[in-house]
C-alpha positions as CSV (number, residue, x, y, z in Angstrom):
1,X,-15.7,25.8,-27.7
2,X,-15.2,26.8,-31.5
3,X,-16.2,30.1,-32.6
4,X,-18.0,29.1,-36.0
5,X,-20.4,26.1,-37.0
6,X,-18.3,22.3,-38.0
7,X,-18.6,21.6,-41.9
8,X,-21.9,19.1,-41.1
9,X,-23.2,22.2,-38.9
10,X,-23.2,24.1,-42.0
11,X,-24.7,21.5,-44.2
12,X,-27.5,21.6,-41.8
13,X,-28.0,24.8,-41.9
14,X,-27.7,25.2,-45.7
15,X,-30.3,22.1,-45.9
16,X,-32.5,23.6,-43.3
17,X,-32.9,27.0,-45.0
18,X,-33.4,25.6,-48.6
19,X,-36.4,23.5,-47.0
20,X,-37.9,26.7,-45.1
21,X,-37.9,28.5,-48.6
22,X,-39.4,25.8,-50.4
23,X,-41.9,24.7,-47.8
24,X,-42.9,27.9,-45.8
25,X,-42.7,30.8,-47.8
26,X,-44.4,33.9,-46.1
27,X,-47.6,33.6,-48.6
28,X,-48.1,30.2,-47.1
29,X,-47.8,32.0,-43.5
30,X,-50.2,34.1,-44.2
31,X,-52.3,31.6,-45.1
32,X,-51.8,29.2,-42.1
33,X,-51.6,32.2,-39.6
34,X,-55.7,33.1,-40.6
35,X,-56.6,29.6,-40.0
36,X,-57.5,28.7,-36.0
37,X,-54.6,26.8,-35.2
38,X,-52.5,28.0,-37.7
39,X,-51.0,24.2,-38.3
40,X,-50.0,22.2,-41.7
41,X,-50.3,18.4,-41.4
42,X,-48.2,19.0,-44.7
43,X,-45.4,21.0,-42.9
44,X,-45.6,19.1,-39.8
45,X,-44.5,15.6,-41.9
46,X,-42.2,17.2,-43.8
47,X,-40.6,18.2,-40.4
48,X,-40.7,14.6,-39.0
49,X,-39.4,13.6,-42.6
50,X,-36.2,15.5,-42.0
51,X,-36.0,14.1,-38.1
52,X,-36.4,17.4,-36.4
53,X,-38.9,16.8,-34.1
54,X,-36.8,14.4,-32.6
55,X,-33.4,16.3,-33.1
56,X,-32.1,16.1,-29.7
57,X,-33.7,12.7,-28.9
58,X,-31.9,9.6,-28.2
59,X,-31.8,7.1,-31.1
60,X,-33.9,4.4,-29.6
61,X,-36.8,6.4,-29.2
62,X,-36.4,8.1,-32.9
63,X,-34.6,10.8,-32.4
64,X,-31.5,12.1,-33.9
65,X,-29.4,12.5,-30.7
66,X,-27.5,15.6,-32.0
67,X,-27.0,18.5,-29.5
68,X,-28.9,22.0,-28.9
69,X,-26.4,23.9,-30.8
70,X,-27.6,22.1,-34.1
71,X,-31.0,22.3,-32.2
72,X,-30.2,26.1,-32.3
73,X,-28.9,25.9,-36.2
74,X,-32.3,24.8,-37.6
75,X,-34.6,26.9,-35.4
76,X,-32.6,30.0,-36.2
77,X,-33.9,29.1,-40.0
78,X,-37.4,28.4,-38.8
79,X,-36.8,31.8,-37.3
80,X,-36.1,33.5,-40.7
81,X,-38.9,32.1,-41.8
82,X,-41.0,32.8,-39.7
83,X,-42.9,29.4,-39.3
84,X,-46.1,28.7,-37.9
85,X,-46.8,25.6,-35.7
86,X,-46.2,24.3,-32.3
87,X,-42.7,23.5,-33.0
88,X,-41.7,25.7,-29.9
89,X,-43.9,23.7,-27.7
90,X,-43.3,20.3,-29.0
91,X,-39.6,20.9,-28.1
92,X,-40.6,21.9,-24.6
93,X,-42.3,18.8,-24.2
94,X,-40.0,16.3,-25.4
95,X,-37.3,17.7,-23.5
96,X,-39.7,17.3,-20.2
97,X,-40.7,14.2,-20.7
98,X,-36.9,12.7,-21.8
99,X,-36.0,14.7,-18.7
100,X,-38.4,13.2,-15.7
101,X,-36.8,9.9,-16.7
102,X,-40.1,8.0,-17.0
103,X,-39.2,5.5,-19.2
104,X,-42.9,3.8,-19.7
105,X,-44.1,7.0,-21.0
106,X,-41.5,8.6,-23.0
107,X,-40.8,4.7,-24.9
108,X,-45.1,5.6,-25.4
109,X,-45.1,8.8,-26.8
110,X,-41.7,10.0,-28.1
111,X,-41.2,7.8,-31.1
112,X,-44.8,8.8,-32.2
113,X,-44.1,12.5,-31.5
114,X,-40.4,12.1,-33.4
115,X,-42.5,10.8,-36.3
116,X,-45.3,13.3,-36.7
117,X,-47.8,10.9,-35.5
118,X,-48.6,12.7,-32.1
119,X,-48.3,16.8,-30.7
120,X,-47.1,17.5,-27.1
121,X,-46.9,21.0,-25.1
122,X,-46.5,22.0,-22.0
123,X,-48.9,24.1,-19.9
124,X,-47.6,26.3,-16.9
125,X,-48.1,29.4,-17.0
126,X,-51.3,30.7,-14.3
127,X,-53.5,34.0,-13.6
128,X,-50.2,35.9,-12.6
129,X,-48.0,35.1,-15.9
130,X,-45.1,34.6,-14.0
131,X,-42.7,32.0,-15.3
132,X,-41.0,31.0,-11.6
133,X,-42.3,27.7,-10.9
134,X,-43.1,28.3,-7.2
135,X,-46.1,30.2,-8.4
136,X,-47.6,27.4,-9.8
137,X,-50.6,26.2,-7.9
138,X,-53.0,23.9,-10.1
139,X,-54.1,21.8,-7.5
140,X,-53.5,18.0,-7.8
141,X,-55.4,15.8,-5.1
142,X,-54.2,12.5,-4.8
143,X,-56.8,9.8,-5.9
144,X,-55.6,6.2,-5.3
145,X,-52.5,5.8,-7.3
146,X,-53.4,8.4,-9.7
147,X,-54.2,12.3,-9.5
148,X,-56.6,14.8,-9.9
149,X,-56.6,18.1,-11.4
150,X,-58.1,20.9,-11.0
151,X,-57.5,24.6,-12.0
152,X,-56.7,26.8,-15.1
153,X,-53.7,27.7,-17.1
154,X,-53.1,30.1,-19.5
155,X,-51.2,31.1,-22.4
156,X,-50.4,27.7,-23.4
157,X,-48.5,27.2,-26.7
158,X,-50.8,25.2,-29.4
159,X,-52.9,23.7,-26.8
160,X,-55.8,22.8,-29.6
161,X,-53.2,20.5,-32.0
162,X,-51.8,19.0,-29.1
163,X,-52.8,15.4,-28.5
164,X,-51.3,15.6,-25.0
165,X,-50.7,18.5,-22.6
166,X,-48.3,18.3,-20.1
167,X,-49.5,19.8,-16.6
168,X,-47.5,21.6,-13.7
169,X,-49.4,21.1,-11.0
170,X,-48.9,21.4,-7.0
171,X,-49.4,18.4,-5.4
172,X,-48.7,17.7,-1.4
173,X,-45.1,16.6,-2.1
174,X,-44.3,19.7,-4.0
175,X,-44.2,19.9,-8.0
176,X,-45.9,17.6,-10.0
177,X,-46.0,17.2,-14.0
178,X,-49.1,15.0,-15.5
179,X,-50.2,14.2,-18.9
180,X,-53.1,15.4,-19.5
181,X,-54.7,13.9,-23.0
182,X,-56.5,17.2,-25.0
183,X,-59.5,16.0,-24.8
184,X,-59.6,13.9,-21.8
185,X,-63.0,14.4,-19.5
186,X,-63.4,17.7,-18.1
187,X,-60.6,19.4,-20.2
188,X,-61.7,22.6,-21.5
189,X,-59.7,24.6,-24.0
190,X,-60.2,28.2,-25.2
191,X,-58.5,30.7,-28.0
192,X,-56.4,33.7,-26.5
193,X,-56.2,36.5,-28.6
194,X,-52.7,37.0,-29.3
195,X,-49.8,39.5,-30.8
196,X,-48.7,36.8,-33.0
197,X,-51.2,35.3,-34.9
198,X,-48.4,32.3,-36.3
199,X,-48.5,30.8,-32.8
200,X,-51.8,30.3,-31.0
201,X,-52.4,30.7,-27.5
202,X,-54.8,29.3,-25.2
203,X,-56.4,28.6,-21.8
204,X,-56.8,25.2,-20.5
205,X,-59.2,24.9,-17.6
206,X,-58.8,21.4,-16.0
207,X,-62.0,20.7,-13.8
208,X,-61.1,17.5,-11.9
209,X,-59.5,15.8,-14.4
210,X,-58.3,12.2,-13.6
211,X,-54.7,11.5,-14.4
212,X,-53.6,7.8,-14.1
213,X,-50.2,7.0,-12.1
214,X,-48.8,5.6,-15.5
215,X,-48.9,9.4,-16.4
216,X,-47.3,11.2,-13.6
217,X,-44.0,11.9,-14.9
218,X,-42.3,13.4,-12.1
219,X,-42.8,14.7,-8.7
220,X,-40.9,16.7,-6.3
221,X,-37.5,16.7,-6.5
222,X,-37.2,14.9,-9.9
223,X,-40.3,17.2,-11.4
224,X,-38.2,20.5,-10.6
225,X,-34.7,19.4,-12.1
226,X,-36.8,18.1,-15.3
227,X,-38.7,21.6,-15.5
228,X,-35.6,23.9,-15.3
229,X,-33.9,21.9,-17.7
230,X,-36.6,21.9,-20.2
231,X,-37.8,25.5,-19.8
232,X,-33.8,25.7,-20.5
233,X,-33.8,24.0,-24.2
234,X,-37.2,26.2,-25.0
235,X,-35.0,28.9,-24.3
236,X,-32.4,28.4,-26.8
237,X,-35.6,27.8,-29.2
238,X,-36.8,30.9,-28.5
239,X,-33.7,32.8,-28.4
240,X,-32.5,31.2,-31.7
241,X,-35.6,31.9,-33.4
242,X,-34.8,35.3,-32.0
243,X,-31.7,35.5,-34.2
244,X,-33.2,34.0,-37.6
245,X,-36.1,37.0,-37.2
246,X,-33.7,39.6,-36.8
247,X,-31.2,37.9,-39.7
248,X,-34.6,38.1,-42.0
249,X,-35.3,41.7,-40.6
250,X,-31.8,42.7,-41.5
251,X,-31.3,41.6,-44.6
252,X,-34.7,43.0,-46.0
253,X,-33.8,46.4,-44.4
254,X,-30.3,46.2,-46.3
255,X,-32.0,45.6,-49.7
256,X,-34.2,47.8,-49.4
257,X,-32.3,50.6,-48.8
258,X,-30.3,50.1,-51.3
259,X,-32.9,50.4,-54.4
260,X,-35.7,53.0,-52.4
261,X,-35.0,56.1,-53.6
262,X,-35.4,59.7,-52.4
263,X,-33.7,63.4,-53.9
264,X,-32.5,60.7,-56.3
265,X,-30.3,58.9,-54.6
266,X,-30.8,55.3,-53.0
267,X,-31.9,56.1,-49.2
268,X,-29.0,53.7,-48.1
269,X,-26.9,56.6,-48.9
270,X,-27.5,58.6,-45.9
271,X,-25.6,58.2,-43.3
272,X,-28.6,58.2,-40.8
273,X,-30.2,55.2,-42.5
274,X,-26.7,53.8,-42.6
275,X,-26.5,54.1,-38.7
276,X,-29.7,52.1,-38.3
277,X,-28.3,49.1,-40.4
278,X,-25.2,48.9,-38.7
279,X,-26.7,49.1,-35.7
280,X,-29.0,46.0,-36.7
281,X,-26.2,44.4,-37.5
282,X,-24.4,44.7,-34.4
283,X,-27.6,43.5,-32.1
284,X,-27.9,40.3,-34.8
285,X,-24.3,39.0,-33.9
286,X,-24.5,39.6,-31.2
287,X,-27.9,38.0,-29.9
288,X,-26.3,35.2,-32.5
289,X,-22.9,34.9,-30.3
290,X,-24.9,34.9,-26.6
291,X,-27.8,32.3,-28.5
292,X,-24.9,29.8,-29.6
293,X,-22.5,30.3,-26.5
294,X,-25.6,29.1,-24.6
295,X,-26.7,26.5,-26.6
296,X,-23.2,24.9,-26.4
297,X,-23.0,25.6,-22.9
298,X,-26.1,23.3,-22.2
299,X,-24.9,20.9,-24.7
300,X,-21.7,20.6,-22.8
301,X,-23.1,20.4,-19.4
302,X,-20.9,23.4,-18.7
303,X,-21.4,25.0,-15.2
304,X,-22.0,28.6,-16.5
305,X,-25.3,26.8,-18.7
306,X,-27.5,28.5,-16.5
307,X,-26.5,31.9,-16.8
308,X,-25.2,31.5,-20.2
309,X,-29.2,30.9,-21.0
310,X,-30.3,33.8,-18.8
311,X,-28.0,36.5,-20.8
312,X,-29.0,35.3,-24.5
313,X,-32.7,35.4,-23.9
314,X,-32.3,38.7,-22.1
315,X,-30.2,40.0,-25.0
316,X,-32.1,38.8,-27.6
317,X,-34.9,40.1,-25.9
318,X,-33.9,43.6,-26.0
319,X,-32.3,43.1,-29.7
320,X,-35.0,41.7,-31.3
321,X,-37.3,44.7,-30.4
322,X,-34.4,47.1,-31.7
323,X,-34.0,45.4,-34.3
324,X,-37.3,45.3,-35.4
325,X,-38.2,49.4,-34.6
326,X,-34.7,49.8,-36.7
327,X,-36.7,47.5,-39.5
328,X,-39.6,49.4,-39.9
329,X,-38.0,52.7,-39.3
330,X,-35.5,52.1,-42.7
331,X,-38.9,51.0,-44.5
332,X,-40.4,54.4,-44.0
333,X,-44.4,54.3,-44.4
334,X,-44.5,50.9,-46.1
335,X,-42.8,49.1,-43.0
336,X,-45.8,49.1,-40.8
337,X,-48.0,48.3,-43.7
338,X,-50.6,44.8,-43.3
339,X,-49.0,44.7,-47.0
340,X,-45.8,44.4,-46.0
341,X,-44.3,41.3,-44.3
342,X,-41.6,43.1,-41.7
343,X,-45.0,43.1,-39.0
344,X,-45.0,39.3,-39.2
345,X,-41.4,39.2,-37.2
346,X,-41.9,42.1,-35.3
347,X,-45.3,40.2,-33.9
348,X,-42.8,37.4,-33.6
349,X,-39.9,39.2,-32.1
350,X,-42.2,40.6,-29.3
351,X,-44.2,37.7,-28.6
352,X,-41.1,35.5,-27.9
353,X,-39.7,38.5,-26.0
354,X,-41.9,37.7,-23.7
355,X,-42.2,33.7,-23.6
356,X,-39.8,32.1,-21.1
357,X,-39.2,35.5,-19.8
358,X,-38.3,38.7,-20.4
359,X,-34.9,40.9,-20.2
360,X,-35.9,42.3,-16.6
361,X,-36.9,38.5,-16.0
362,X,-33.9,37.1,-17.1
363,X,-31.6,39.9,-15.6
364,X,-33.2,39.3,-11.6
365,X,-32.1,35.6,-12.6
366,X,-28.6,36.1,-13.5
367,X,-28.2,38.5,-10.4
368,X,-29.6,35.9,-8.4
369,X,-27.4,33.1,-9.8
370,X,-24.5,35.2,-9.1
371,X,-25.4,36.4,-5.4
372,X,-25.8,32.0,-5.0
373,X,-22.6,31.8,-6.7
374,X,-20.7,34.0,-4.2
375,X,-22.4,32.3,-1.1
């Protein structure tokens, strides 16, 4: 692999962060963040403007077909920015459906999902929280050639824009995934009061809700495979996002120190304060090196993918919340401040620590991986 971003790489990343300052600047966060949903139908085209939506997609079906590094490029700026939205979950979604290989479906919803037109996320999470898919047990009866669903799930990303959820369920022959239309009969979706109020979170209780066969998208086998991989690319999203918080954090920190004074001389003077920037530093190249190793690991359909996603979100994880207590620390009284913007990615940072996941998660996973390895 290559140790820094290609030339076009770059370009992306220079074009993605000029558009996130001129299109989401944190007044407009605050703004979007004390609305319900916390969406912009402006934002959201803008996005489909630029093909992001669709970045990983295959080019029949609108999408750019680049790979999760540059995937991993632009969210790392959405990051910094801190943008509101169900970005994160669209993502999910359009990697599960382009991953249960149901071509009906994904030739019916994709290209209007690359172009703005329609919202997808996923909903899998259940009363324990826990994201191993064998604790999923939404129950999904069989009902001629078609399902039906009934349960609850919680914690779902941007369930309220979605125009279609995508269910794990447990069905007779194992795992099953079903689109679920938002408001489809006997769909009932609820706010959850969250740490981060840029990304909503909700419950979805599903009270025998009919799902046609044309909307199975995978079962068994095939449902499982598309799941990991999926919860895989979210990963990276998360992770990269991670980075781009922690860049933002950073930088702030740095400048700040540098002009705040105390005993008349700039705070950034001190060798304690000093130490804490440093230390921020380190974590952010860090979670930056793990984040893009991964991201090219997957990309690459490199055996060590797996794990290679396991480490970055558990030391992103870790870093993010560092970096963030470092943040606020360097700020002084000001840094936990409503005023101040440094609480918007540290309500970021320690919401996505947990999404997917978190360090003690992701470390029982690579310890497991390796024990399969050695057997």
């Amino acid at each position: 692999m290559d140790f820094d971003l290609s030339k076009p790489q770059r370009l992306l990343q220079e074009s993605a962060r000029t558009f996130f300052s001129r299109e989401c600047p944190l007044e407009r966060v605050r703004e979007l963040m004390d609305t319900p949903t916390a969406f912009d139908e402006k934002l959201w085209t803008a996005l489909a403007d630029q093909g992001w939506l669709g970045l990983t997609l295959p080019e029949e079906l609108g999408g750019l077909e680049l790979g999760c590094v540059e995937l991993a490029v632009v969210v790392e700026e959405m990051g910094r920015a801190v943008m509101p939205g169900p970005f994160l979950a669209t993502t999910w979604a359009t990697s599960l459906i382009e991953e249960s290989n149901n071509e009906g479906f994904s030739k019916g919803n994709l290209p209007a999902i690359c172009e703005g037109q329609r919202k997808a996320t996923v909903a899998l999470l259940e009363s324990d929280a826990g994201w191993n898919p064998d604790a999923v047990a939404l129950s999904a009866q069989p009902d001629g050639e078609g399902y039906r669903l009934s349960g609850s799930k919680h914690f779902v990303l941007d369930a309220e824009v979605a125009d279609v959820i995508l269910c794990v369920a447990r069905a007779d022959t194992g795992l099953l995934i079903a689109a679920v239309s938002s408001d489809a009969a006997g769909v009932k979706i609820n706010a959850t009061p969250g740490i981060d109020r840029t990304r909503k979170l909700y419950s979805v209780e599903l009270d025998n809700v009919a799902v046609e066969a044309a909307n199975v998208l995978a079962s068994g086998d095939v449902a499982e495979r598309a799941l990991a991989h999926s919860l895989q690319v979210a990963t990276i999203v998360a992770c990269a996002e991670l980075v781009g918080g922690m860049q933002w954090v950073l930088e702030t920190a740095v400048e700040y120190v540098k002009t705040r004074k105390q005993f008349d001389r700039p705070v950034g003077s001190f060798q304690a304060v000093q130490h804490q920037c440093a230390d921020m530093l380190l974590y952010t190249e860090s979670a930056r090196s793990a984040t893009y190793y991964a991201a090219w690991a997957l990309s690459e359909n490199d055996p060590s993918a797996e794990r290679g996603v396991a480490m970055a979100k558990a030391y992103c994880s870790d870093a993010a919340r560092e970096v963030g207590n470092r943040g606020v620390q360097v700020h002084g009284g000001i840094g936990f401040t409503w005023e101040h913007d440094m609480h918007l990615f540290y309500r970021r940072a320690k919401a996505d620590e947990l999404l997917f996941g978190d360090a003690t998660f992701q470390r029982e996973r690579i310890a497991q991986l390796v024990v399969d390895a050695a057997e």
